[in-house]
N, C-alpha and C positions, 0 to 999 in steps of 0.2 A: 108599409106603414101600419103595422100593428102595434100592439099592447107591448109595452119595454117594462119589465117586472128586474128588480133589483136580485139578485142570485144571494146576496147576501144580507139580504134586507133580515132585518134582529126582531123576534118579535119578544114579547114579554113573558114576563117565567107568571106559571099559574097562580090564583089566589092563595097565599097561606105558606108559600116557597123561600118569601124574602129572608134577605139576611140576617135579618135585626128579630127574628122571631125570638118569645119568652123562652129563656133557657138558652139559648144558642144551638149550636150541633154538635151534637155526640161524636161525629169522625173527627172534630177537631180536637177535643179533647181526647180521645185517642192518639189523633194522631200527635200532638206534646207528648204524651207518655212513653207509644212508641220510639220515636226519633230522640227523644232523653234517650229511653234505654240503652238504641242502639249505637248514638253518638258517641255517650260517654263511657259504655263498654269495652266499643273499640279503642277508643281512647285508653281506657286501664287493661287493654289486650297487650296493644302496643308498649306502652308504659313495661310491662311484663316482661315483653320480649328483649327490651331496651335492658333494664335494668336485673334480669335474671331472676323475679320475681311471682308469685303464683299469686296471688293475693287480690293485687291492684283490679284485676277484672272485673270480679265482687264489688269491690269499693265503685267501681266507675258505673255499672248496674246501677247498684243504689241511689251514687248521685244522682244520675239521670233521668230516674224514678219520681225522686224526691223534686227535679228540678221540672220536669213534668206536670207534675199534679199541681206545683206551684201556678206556673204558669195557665193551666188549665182556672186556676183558681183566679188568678189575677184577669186574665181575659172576661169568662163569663159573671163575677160582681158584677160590672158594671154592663153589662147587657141586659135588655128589659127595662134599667131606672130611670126614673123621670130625672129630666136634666139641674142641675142645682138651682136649686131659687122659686122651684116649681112648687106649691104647696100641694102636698098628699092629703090634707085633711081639713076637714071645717077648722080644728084649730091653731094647725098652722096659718090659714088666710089672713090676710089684714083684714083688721078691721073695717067695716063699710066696703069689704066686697065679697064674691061669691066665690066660694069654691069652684074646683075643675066640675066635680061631679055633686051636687047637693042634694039626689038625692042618694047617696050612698051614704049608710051611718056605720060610723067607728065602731 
């Protein structure tokens, strides 16, 4: 009749770890870049191989690249922003009421 402790009991990740941190994380945005590159590489290796061509491999690189950073880009906007309809500033608030933070000035 002792002490029953869970083996997989979860505890919580440290202060300052979570996901939603400002800026979001750098591995992800690497990793978009990476995985473009090496996706659509292969992709224009193959392409290559397929059609007798030297070229396309370059081209698939670059998309990848390109489609990458996108992503990267589309992801982290919108991480850190306050939700729509949130006022960021004294004069965004309606009138007759208080800002998020009053005493922070523009």
């Amino acid at each position: 009749m002792g002490v029953h402790r869970q083996s997989g009991s979860r505890q919580s990740p440290p202060p300052g770890t979570s996901g939603d941190r400002l800026g979001g994380d750098p591995w992800h945005a690497f990793g978009y870049v990476v995985s473009g590159v090496g996706v659509y590489g292969a992709l224009g290796w193959l392409c290559d191989r397929w059609l007798g061509t030297t070229f396309l491999v370059a081209v698939g690189i670059l998309v990848g690249a390109t489609i990458g950073i996108y992503m990267t880009f589309a992801r982290f906007k919108t991480v850190g922003r306050a939700p729509a309809g949130t006022p960021t500033s004294a004069q965004d608030a309606a009138p007759g009421t208080t800002p998020a933070h009053p005493h922070v000035q523009d």
